[in-house]
Structure formats: structure tokens, C-alpha cells
C-alpha positions in Angstrom: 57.1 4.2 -67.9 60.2 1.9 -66.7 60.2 0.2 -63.6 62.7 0.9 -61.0 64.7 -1.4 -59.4 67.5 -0.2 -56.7 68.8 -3.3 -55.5 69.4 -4.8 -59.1 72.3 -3.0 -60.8 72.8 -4.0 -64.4 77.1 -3.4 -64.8 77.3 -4.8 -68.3 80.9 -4.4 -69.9 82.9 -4.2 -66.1 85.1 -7.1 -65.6 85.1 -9.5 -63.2 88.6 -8.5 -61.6 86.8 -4.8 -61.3 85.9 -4.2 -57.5 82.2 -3.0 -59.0 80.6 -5.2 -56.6 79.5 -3.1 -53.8 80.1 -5.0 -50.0 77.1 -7.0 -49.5 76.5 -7.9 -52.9 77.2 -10.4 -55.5 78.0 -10.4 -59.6 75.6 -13.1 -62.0 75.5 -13.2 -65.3 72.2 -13.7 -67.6 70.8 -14.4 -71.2 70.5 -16.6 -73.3 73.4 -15.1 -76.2 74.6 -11.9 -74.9 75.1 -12.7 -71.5 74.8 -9.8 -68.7 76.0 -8.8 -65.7 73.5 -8.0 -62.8 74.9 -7.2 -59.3 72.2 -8.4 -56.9 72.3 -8.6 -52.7 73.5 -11.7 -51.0 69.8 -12.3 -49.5 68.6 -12.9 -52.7 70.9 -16.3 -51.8 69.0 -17.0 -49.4 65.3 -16.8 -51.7 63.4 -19.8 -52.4 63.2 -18.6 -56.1 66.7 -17.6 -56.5 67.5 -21.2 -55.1 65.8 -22.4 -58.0 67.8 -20.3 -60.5 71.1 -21.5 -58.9 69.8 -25.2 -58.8 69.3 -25.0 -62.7 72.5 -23.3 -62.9 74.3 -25.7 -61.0 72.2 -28.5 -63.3 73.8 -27.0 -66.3 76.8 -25.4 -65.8 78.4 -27.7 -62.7 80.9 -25.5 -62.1 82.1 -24.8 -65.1 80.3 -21.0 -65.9 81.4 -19.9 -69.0 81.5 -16.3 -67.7 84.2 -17.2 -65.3 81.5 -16.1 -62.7 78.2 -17.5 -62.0 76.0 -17.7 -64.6 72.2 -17.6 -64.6 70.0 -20.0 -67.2 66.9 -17.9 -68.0 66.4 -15.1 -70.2 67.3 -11.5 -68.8 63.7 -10.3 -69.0 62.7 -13.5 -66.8 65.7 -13.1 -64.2 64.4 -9.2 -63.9 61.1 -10.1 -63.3 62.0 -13.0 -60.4 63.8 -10.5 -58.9 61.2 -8.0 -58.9 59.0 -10.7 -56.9 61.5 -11.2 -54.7 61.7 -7.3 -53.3 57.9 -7.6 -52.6 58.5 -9.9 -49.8 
């Protein structure tokens, strides 16, 4: 039994010139060696625990994402499960 998440879009192997980001919407990357590419809503900005994630991105990466795009430091199971959390409220 999976769990079903509509608002989280896993678009691994687009590009980030590709206009795969639906309006609304905004492209991270996460993982810890294979990096993936999760299109997630723009009020997930806006989440106290997603503010976390980007201050530990910004605390590693500066502005410098290695992806080209923004780039999330935790493992992909992790990021799935914040994100999960962050529907609930």
C-alpha cells in the first residue's frame, strides 16, 4: 500500500529549461547521491518546516546549488515525509 501524494510530483530526468513546472509551483532537488527533482507548491515556501529545509540549504549550498536549481540537504525519504506533514495542516 503506497501513499498518495497530489501536490508532490516527483519529475526526475526533465530539465530545468523544461516548462514541467506547473503555474503555482516550484522545482527542488533532493538526495543525498542521486539527486531528484520534486515539483512542490509555492506555499510550501511559506511552511515553518520547509523554512527550515531552505535555511540548511542556504547553510550549505549559499547560492551555489549544484543542480543549477535549488537544492534540498536531506534524504528523499525525509523530504517526502516533511512534506507529507505539511498537507495535514
Amino acid at each position: 500500500m503506497g501513499i498518495r501524494l497530489p501536490f508532490l510530483v516527483n519529475a526526475k530526468h526533465t530539465s530545468l529549461k523544461s516548462n514541467n513546472v506547473p503555474k503555482g509551483h516550484v522545482a527542488v532537488y533532493v538526495g543525498d547521491v542521486e539527486k531528484k527533482r520534486f515539483v512542490v507548491p509555492i506555499s510550501y515556501l511559506k511552511h515553518p518546516l520547509f523554512l527550515d529545509l531552505l535555511n540548511r540549504a542556504e547553510e550549505e549550498f549559499g547560492f551555489n546549488h549544484p543542480m543549477g536549481g535549488l537544492t534540498i540537504p536531506c534524504k528523499e525519504e525525509a523530504f517526502i515525509n516533511l512534506t507529507s506533514q505539511m498537507r495535514a495542516f
